[in-house]
PyMOL commands that place a pseudoatom at each C-alpha (Angstrom):
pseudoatom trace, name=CA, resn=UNK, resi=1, chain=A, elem=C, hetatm=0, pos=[42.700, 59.337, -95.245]
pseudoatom trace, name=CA, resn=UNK, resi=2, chain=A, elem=C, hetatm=0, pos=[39.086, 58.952, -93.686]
pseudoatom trace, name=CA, resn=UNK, resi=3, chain=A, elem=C, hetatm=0, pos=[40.325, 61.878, -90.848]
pseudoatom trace, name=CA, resn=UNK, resi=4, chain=A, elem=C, hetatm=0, pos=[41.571, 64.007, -93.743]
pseudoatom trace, name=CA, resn=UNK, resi=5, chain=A, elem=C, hetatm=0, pos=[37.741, 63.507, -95.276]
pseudoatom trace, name=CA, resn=UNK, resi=6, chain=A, elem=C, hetatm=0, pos=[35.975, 63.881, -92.459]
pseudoatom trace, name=CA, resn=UNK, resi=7, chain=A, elem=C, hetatm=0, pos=[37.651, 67.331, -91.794]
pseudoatom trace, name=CA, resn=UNK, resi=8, chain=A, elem=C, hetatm=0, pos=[37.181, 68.743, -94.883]
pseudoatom trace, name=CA, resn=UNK, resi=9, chain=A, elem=C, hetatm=0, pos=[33.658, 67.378, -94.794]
pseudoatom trace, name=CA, resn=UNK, resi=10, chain=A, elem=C, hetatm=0, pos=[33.292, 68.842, -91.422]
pseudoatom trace, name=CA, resn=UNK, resi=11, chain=A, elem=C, hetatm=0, pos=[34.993, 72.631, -92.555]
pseudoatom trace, name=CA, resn=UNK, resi=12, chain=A, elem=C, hetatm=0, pos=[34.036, 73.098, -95.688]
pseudoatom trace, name=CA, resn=UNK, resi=13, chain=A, elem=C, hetatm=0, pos=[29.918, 72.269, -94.498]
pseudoatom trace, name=CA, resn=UNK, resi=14, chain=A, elem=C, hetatm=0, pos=[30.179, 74.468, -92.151]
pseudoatom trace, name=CA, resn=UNK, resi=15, chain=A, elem=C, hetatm=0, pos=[31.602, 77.306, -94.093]
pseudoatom trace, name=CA, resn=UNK, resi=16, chain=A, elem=C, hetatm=0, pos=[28.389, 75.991, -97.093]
pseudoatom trace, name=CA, resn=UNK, resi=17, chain=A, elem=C, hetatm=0, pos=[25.561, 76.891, -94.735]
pseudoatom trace, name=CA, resn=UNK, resi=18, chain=A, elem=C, hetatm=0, pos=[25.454, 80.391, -96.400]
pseudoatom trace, name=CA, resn=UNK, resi=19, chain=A, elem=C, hetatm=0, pos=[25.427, 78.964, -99.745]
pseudoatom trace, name=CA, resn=UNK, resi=20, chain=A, elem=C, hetatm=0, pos=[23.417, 75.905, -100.126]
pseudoatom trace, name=CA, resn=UNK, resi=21, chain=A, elem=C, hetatm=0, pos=[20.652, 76.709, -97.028]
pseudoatom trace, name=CA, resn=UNK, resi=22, chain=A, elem=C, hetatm=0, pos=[20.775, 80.520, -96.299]
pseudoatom trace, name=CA, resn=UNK, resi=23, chain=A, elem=C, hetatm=0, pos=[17.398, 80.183, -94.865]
pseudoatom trace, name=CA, resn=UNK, resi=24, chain=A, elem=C, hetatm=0, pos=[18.148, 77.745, -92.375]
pseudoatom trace, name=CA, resn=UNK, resi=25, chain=A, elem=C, hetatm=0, pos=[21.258, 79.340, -90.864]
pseudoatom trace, name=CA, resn=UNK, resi=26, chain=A, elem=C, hetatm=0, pos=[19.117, 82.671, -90.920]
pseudoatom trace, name=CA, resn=UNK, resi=27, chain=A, elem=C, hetatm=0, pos=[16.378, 80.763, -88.914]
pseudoatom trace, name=CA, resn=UNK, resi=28, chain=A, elem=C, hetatm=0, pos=[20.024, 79.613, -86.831]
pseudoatom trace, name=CA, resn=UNK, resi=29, chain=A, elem=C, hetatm=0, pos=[21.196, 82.934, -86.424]
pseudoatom trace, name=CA, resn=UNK, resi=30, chain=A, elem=C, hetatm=0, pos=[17.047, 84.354, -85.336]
pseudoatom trace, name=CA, resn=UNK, resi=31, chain=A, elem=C, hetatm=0, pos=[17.234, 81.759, -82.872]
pseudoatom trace, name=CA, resn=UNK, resi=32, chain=A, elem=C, hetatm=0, pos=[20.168, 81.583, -80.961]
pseudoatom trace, name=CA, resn=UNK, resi=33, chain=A, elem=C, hetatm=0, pos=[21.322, 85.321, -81.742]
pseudoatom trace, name=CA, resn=UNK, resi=34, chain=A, elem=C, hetatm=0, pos=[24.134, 86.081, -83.546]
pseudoatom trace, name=CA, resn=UNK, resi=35, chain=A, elem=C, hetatm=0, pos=[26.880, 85.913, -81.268]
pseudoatom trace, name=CA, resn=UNK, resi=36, chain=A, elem=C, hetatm=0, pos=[25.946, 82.686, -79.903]
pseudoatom trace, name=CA, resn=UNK, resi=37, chain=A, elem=C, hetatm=0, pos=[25.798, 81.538, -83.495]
pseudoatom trace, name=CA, resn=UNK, resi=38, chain=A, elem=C, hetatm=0, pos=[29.131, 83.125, -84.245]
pseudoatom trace, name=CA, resn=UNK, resi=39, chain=A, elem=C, hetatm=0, pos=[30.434, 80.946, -81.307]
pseudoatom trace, name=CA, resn=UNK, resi=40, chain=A, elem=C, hetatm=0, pos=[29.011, 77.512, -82.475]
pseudoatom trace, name=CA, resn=UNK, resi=41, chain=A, elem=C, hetatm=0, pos=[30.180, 78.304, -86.297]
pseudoatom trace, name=CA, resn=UNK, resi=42, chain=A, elem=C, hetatm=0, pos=[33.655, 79.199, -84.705]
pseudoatom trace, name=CA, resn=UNK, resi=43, chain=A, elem=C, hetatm=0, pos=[34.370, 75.882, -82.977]
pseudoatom trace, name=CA, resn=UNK, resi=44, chain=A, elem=C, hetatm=0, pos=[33.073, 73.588, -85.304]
pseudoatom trace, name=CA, resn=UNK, resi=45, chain=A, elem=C, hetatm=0, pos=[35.355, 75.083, -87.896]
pseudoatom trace, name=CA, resn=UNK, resi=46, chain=A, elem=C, hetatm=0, pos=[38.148, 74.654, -85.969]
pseudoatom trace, name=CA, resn=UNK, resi=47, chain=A, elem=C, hetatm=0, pos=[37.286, 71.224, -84.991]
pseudoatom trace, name=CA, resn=UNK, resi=48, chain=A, elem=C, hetatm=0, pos=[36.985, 70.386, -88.809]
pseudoatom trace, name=CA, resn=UNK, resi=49, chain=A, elem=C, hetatm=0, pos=[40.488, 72.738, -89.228]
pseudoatom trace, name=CA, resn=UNK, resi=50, chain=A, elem=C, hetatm=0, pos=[42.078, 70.424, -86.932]
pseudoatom trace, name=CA, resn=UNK, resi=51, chain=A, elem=C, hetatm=0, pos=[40.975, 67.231, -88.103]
pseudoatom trace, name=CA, resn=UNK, resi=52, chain=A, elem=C, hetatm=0, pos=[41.933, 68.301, -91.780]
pseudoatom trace, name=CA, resn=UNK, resi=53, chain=A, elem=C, hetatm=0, pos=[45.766, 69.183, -90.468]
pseudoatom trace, name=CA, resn=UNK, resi=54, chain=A, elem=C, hetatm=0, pos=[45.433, 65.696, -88.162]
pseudoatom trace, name=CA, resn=UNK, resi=55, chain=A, elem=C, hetatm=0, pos=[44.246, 63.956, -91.230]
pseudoatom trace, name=CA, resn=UNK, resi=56, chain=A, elem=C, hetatm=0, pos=[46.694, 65.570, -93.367]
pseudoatom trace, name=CA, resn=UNK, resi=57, chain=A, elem=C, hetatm=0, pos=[49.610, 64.639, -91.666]
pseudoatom trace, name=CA, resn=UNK, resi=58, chain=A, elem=C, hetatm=0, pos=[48.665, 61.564, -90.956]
pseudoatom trace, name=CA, resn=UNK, resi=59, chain=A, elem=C, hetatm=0, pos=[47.681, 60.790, -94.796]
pseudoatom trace, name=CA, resn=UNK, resi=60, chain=A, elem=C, hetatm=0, pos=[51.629, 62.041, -95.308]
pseudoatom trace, name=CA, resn=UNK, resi=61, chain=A, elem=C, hetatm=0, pos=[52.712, 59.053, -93.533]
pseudoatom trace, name=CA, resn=UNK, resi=62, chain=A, elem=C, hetatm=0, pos=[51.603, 56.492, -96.230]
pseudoatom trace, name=CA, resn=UNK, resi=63, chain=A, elem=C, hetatm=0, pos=[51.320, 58.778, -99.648]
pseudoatom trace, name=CA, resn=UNK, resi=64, chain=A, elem=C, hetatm=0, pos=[49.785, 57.971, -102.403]
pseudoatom trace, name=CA, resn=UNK, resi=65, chain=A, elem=C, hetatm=0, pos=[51.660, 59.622, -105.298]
pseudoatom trace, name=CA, resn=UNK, resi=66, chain=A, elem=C, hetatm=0, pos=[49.249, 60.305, -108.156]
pseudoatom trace, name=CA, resn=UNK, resi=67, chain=A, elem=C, hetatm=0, pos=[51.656, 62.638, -110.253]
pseudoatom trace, name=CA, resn=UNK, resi=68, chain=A, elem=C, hetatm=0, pos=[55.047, 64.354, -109.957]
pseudoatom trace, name=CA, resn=UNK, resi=69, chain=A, elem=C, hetatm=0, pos=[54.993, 67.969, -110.264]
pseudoatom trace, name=CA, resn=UNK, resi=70, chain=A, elem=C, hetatm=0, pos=[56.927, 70.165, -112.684]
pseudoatom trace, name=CA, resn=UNK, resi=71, chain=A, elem=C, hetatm=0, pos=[60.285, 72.054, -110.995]
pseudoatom trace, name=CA, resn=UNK, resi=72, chain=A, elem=C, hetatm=0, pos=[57.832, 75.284, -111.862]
pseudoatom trace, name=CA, resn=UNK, resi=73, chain=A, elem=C, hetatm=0, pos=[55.191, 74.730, -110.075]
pseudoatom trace, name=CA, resn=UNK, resi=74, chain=A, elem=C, hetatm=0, pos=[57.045, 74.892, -106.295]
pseudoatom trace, name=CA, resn=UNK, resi=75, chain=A, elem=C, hetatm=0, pos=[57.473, 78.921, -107.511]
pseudoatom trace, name=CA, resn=UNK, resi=76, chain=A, elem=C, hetatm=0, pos=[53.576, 79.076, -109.692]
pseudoatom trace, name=CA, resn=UNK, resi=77, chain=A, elem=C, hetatm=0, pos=[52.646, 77.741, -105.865]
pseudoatom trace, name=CA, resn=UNK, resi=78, chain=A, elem=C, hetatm=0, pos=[54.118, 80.633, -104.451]
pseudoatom trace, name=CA, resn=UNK, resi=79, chain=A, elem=C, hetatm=0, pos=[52.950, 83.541, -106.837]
pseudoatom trace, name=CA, resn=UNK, resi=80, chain=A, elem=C, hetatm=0, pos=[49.503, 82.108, -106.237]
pseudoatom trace, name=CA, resn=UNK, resi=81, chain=A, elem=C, hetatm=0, pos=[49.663, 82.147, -102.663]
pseudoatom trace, name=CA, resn=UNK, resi=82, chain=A, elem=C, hetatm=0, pos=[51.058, 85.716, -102.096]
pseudoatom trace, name=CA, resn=UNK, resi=83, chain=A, elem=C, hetatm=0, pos=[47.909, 86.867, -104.902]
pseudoatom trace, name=CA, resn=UNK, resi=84, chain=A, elem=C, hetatm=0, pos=[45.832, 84.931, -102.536]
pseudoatom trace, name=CA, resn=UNK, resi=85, chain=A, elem=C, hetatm=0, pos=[47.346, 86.376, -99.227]
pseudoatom trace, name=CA, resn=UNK, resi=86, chain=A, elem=C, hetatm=0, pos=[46.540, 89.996, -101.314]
pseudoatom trace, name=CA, resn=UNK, resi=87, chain=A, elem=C, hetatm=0, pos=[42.673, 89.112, -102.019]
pseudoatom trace, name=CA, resn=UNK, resi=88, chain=A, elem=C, hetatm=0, pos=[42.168, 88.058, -98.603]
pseudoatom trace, name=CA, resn=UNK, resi=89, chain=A, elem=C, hetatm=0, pos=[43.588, 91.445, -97.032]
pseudoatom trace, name=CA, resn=UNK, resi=90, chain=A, elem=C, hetatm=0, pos=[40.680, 93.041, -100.021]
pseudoatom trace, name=CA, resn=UNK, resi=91, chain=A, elem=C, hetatm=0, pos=[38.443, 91.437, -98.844]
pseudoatom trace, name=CA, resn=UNK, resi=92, chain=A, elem=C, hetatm=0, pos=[38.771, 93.039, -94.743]
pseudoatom trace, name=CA, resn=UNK, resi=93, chain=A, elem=C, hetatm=0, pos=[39.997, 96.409, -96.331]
pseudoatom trace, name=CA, resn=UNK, resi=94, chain=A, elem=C, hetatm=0, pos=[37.071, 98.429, -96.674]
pseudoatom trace, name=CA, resn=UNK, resi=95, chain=A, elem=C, hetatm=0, pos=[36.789, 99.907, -100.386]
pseudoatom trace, name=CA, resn=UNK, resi=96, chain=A, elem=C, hetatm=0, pos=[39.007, 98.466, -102.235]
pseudoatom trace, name=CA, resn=UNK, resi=97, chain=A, elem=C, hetatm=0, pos=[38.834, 98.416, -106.015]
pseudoatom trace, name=CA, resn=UNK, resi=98, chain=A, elem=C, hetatm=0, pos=[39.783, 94.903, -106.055]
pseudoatom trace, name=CA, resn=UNK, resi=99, chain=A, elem=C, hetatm=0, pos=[36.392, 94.039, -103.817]
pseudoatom trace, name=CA, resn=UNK, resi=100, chain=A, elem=C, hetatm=0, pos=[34.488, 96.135, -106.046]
pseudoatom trace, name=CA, resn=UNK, resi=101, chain=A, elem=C, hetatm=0, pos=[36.084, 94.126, -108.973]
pseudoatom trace, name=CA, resn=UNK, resi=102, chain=A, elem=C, hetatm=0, pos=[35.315, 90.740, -107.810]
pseudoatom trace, name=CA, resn=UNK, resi=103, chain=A, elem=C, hetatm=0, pos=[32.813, 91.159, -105.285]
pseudoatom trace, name=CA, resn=UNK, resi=104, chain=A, elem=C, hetatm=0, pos=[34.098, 88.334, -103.100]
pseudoatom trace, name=CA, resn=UNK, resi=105, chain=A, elem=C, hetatm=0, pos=[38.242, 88.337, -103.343]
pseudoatom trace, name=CA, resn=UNK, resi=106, chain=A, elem=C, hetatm=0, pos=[38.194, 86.315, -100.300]
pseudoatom trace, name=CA, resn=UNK, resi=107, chain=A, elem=C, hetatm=0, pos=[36.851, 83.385, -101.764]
pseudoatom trace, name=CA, resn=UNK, resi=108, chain=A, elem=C, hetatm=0, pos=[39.089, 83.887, -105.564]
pseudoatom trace, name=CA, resn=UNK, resi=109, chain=A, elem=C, hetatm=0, pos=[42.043, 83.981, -102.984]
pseudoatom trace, name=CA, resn=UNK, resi=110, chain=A, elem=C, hetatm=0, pos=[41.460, 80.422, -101.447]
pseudoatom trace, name=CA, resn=UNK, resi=111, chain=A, elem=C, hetatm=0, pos=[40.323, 78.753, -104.786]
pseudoatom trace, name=CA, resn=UNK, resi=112, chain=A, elem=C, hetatm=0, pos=[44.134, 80.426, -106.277]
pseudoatom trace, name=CA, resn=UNK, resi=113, chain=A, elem=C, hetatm=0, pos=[45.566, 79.156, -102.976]
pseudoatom trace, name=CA, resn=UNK, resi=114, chain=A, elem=C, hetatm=0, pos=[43.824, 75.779, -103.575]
pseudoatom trace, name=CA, resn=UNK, resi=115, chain=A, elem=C, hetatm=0, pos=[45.000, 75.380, -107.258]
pseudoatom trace, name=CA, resn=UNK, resi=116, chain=A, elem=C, hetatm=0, pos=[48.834, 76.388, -106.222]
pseudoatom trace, name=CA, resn=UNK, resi=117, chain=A, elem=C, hetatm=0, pos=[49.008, 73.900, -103.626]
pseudoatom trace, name=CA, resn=UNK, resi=118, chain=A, elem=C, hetatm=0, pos=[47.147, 71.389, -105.762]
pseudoatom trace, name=CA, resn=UNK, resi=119, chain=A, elem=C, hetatm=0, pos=[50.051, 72.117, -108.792]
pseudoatom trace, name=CA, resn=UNK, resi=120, chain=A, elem=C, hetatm=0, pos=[52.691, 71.385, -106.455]
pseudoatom trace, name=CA, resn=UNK, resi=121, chain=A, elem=C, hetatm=0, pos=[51.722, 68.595, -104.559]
pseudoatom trace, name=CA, resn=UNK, resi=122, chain=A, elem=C, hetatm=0, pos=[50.968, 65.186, -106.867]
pseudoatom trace, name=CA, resn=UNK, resi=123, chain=A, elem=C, hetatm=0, pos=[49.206, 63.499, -103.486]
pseudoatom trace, name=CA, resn=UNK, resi=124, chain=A, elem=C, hetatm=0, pos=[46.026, 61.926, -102.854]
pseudoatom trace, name=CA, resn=UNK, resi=125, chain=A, elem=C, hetatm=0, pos=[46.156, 63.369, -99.262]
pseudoatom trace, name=CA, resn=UNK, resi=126, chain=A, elem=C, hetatm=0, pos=[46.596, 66.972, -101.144]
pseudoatom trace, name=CA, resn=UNK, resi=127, chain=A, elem=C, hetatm=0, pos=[44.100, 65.876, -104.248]
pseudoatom trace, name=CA, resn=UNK, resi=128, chain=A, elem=C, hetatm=0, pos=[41.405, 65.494, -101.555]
pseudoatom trace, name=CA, resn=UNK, resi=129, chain=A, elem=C, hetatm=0, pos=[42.532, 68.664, -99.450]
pseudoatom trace, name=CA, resn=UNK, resi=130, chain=A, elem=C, hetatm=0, pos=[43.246, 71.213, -102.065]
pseudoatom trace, name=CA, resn=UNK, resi=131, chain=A, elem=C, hetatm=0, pos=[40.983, 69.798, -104.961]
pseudoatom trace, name=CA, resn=UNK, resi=132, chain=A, elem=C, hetatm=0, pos=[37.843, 69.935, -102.410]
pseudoatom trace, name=CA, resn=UNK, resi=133, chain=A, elem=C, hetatm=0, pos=[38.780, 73.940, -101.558]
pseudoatom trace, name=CA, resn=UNK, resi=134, chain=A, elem=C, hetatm=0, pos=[39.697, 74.604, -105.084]
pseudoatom trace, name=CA, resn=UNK, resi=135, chain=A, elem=C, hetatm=0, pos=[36.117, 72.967, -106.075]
pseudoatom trace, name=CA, resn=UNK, resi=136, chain=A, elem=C, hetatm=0, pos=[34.021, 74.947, -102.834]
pseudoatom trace, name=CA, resn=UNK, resi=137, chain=A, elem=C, hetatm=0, pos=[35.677, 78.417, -103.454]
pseudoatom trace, name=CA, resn=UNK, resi=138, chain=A, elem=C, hetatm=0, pos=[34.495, 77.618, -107.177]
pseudoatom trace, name=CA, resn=UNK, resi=139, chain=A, elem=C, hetatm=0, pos=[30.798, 76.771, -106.757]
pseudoatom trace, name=CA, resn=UNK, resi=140, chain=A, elem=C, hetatm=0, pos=[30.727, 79.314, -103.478]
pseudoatom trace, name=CA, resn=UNK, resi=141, chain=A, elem=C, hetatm=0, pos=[31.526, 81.917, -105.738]
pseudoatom trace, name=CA, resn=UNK, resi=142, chain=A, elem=C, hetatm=0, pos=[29.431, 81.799, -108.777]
pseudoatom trace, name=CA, resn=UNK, resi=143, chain=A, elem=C, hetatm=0, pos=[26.236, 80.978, -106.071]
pseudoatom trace, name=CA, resn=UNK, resi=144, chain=A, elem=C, hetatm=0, pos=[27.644, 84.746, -104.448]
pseudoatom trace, name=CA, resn=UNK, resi=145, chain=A, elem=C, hetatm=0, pos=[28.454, 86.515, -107.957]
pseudoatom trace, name=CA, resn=UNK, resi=146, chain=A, elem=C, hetatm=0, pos=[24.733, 85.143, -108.955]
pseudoatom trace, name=CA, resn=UNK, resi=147, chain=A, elem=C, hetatm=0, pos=[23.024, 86.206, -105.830]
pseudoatom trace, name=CA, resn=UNK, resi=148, chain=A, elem=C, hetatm=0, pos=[25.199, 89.522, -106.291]
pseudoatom trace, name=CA, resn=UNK, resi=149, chain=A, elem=C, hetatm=0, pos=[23.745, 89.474, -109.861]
pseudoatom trace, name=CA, resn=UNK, resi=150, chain=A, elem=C, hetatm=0, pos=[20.221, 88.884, -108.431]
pseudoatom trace, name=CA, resn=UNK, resi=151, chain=A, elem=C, hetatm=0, pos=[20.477, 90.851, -105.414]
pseudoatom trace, name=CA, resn=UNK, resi=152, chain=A, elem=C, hetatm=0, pos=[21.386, 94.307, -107.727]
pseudoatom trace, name=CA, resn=UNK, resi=153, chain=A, elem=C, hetatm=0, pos=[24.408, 94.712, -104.822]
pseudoatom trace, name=CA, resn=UNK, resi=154, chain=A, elem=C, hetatm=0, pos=[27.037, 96.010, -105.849]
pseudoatom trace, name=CA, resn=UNK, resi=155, chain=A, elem=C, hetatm=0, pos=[30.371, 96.526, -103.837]
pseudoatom trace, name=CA, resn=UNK, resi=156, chain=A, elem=C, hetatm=0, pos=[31.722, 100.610, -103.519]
pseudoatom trace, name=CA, resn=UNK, resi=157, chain=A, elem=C, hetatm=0, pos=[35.572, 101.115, -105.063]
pseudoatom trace, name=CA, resn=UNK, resi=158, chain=A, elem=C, hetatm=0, pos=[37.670, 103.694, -103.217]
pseudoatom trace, name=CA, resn=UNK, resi=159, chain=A, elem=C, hetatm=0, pos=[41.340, 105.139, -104.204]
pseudoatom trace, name=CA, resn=UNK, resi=160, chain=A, elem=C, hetatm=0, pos=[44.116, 103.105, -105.614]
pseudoatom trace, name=CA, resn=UNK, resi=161, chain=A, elem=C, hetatm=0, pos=[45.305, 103.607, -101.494]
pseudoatom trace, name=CA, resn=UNK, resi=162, chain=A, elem=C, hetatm=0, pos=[42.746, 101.645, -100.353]
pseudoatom trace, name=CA, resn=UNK, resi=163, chain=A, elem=C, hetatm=0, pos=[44.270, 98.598, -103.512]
pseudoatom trace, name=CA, resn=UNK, resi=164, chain=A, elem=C, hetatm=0, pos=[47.561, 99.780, -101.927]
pseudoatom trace, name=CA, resn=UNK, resi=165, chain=A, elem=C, hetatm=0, pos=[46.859, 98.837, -98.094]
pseudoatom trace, name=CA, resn=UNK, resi=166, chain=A, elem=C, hetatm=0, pos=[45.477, 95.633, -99.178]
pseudoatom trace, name=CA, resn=UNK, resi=167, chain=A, elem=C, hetatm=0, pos=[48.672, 94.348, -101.413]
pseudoatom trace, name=CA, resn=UNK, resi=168, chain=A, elem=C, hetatm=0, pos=[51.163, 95.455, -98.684]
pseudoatom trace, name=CA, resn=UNK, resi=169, chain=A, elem=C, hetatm=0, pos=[48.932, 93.765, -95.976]
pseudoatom trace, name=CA, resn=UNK, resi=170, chain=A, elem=C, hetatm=0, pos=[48.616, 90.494, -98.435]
pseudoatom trace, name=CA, resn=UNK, resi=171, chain=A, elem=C, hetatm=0, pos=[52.062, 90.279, -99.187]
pseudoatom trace, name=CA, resn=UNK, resi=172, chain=A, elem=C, hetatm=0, pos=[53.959, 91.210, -95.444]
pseudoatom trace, name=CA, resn=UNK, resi=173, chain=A, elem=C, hetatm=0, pos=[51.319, 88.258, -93.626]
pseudoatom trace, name=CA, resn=UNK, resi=174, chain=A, elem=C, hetatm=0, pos=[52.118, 85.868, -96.816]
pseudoatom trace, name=CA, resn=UNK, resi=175, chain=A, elem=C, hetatm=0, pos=[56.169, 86.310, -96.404]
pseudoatom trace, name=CA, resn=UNK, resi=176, chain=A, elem=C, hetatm=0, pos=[55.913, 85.949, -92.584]
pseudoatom trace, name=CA, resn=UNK, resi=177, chain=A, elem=C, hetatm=0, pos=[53.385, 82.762, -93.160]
pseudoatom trace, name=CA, resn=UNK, resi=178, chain=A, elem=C, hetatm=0, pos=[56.107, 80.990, -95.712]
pseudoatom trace, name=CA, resn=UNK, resi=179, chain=A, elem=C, hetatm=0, pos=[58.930, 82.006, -93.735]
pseudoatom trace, name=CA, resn=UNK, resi=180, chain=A, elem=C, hetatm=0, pos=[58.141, 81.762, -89.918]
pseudoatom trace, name=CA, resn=UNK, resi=181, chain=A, elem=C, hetatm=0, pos=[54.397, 80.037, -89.958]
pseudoatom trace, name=CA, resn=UNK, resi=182, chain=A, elem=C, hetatm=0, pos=[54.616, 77.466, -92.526]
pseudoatom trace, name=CA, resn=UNK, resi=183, chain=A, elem=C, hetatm=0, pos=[56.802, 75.105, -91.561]
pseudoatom trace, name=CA, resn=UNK, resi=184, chain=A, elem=C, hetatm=0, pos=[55.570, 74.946, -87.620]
pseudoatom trace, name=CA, resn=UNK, resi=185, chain=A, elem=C, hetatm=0, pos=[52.044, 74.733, -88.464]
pseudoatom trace, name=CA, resn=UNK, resi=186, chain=A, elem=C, hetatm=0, pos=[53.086, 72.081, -91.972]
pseudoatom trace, name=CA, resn=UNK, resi=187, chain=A, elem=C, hetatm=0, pos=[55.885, 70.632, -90.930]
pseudoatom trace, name=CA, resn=UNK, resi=188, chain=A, elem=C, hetatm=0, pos=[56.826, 71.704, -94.769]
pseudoatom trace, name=CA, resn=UNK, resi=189, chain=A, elem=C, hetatm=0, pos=[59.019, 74.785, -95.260]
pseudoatom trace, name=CA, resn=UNK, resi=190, chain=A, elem=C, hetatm=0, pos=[58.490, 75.971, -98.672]
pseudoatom trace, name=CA, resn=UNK, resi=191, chain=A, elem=C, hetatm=0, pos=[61.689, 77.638, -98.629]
pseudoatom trace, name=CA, resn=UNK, resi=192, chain=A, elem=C, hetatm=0, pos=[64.243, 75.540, -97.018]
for i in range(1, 192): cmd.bond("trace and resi %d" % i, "trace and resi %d" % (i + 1))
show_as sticks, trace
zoom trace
């Protein structure tokens, strides 16, 4: 369970820099140029991403059931996560009405991700995985809606088209992930 910690630990500070000391990682970024900095961000997040799936797995070995979850919530799980897979896609697709909307549908989509998962899985393992996303993408995103707020920024809404790319995009990736990506990456097929 300590792995599974230290990876979240180790992703989700990473990914906090913004939020709880944007003048530091500014000073970062000023200093070592942003591509270099890019670089540096990108590896330690996936050296945190692959200690949380390490420490995941190997917290599955010896679980610690804290609840069972309701028949329902295997499908709630999956509604969630295709709405997530959708807000992601917003957030990349320039214009969207659903960016304009929510100003940051990247981080709504992992804290609906993180509260599906969470539903569905009655773990410790998952209570410390999914309850610490579901908790960031919270606080992340009332800091950014407040700084938004603050800030007078606002985000531009195109056509419905632009809603339209986004949803198709969200929902093909989240049916190939559950289908063909899931399971591999898992070792849990969420549909058989």
């Amino acid at each position: 369970m300590l792995l599974l910690i230290a990876g979240v630990l180790i992703f989700l500070g990473v990914h906090s820099l913004g939020v709880v000391a944007p003048e530091w990682r500014g000073r970062q970024v000023a200093r070592m140029g942003e591509g270099p900095w890019k670089l540096a961000y990108s590896a330690v997040s996936l050296v945190g991403l692959f200690v949380v799936i390490w420490g995941y797995g190997a917290a599955r070995g010896n679980p610690v059931v804290l609840w069972s979850a309701p028949a329902f919530a295997r499908h709630l799980t999956a509604l969630l996560t295709v709405i997530a897979f959708v807000l992601v896609a917003a957030a990349y697709v320039p214009g969207t009405r659903i960016k304009a909307a929510l100003g940051h549908p990247m981080t709504v989509g992992i804290a609906l991700w993180a509260l599906g998962h969470l539903l569905a899985n009655g773990r410790l393992n998952a209570l410390i995985l999914f309850g610490s996303f579901l908790a960031w993408a919270v606080i992340v995103y009332v800091v950014r809606r407040r700084r938004d707020r603050e800030a007078g920024r606002t985000y531009p809404a195109g056509g419905l088209a632009r809603d339209a790319i986004a949803a198709v995009i969200g929902v093909v990736v989240s049916v190939v992930f559950a289908l063909y990506l899931h399971g591999p990456l898992t070792g849990i097929r969420p549909f058989g």
